[in-house]
C-alpha positions in Angstrom: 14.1 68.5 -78.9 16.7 71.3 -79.2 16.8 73.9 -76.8 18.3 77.4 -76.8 20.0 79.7 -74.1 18.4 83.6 -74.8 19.6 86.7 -73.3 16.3 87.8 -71.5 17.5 91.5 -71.5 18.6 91.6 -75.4 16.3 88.6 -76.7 19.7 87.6 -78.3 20.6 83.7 -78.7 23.3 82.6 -76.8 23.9 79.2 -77.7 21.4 76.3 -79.0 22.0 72.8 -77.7 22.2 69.5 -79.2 18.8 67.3 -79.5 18.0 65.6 -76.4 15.4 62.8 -76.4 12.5 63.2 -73.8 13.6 60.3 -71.7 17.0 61.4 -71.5 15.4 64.6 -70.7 13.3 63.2 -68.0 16.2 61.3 -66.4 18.1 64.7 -65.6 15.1 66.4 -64.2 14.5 63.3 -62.1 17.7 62.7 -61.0 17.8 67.0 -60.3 14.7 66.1 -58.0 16.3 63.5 -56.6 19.6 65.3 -55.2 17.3 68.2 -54.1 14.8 66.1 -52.1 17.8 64.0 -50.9 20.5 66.6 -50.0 20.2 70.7 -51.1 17.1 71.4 -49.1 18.5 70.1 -46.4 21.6 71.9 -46.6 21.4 75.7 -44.4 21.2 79.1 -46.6 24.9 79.5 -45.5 26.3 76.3 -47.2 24.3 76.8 -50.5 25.6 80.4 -50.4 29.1 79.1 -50.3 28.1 76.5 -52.6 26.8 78.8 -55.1 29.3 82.0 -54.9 31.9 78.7 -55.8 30.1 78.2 -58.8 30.0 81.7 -60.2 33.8 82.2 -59.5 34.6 79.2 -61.8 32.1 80.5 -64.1 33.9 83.4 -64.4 37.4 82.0 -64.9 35.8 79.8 -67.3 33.9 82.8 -69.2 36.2 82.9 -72.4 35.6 79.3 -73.2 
C-alpha cells in the first residue's frame, strides 16, 4: 500500500511514500505498541515533554531537507 502525508489545513500533498507490505506494516505498529506499553507510558508528562520539544527542534534544523 502507498500512503501519503496531506496538509490538513490546505488538503495539499506533502509527500507520498514508498509501498509498504501489510506485514511490514504490522511489524512497525507492533513494535510502536510494544515500546509504548513497555517504556513511554511509564515515562512522567515532564520527560516526554522534554522528549518531544527535542524532537521538534531537530525537526526544525532538519526542515530544508
Amino acid at each position: 500500500m502507498t500512503y501519503q502525508t496531506i496538509n490538513p489545513a490546505s488538503g495539499k500533498l506533502i509527500k507520498t511514500y514508498a509501498h509498504i507490505s501489510y506485514q511490514d506494516l504490522e511489524a512497525a505498529i507492533a513494535n510502536a505498541h510494544n515500546v509504548f506499553r513497555s517504556d513511554w507510558r511509564h515515562r512522567s508528562v515532564f520527560e516526554r515533554s522534554k522528549i518531544i520539544s527535542t524532537a521538534s527542534a531537530i525537526l526544525r534544523e532538519k526542515s530544508e531537507e
